[in-house]
C-alpha positions in Angstrom: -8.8 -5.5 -40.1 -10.1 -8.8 -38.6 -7.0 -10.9 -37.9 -4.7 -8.2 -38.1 -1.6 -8.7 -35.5 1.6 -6.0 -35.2 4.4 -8.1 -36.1 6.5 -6.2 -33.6 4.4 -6.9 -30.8 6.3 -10.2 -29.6 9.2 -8.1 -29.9 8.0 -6.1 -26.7 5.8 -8.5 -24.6 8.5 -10.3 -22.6 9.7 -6.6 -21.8 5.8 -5.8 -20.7 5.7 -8.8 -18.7 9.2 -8.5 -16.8 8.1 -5.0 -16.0 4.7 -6.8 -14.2 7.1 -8.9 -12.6 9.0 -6.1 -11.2 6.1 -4.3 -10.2 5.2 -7.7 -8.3 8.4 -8.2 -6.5 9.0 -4.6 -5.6 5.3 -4.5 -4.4 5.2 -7.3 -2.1 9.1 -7.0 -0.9 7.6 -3.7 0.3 5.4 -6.2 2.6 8.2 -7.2 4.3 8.3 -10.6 2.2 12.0 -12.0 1.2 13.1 -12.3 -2.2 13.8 -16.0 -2.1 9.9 -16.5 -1.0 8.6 -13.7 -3.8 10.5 -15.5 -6.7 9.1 -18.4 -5.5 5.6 -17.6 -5.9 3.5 -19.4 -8.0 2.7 -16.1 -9.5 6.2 -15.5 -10.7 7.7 -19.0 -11.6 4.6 -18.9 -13.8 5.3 -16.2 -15.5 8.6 -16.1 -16.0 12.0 -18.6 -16.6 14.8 -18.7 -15.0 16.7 -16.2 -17.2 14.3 -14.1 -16.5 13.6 -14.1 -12.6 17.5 -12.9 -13.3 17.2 -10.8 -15.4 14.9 -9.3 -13.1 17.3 -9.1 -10.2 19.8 -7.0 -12.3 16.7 -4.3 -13.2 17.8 -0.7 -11.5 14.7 -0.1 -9.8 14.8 -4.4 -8.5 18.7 -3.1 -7.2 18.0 -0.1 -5.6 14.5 -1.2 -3.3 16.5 -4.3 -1.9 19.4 -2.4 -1.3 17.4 0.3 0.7 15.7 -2.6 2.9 19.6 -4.4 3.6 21.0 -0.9 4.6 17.4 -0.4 6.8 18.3 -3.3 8.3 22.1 -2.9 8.8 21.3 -0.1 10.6 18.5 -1.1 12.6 20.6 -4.3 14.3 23.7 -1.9 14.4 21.2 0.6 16.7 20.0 -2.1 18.6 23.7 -3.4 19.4 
């Protein structure tokens, strides 16, 4: 049907698009970039507000990958103390 639209389908794009972003920052964090520098990109203040870019902080998998790179860290100045 020409002009058809699913009328749920607004309900699940912001979700869509905060995985992308999550998939970004996760992605280029891996890089060795900072947090403060991937949130802000141009990339991600575009896509996202505010509200989001915290929301986005507070996903699990967001959580987990900067917490792994702080403890890396932690232990790599502790070892070289």
């Amino acid at each position: 049907m020409p002009g058809f639209r699913n009328p749920l389908a607004s309900l699940f794009s912001g979700r869509r698009s905060e995985q992308y972003l999550a998939q970004y920052v996760l992605r280029e964090h891996a890089r060795g970039r900072t947090v403060e520098e991937i949130l802000g990109d141009p990339y991600v203040r575009n896509r996202s507000t505010a509200e989001q870019r915290g929301r986005l902080l507070e996903r699990p998998e967001v959580v987990a990958a900067l917490g792994e790179r702080a403890v890396g860290d932690l232990k790599q100045s502790l070892s070289g103390a």
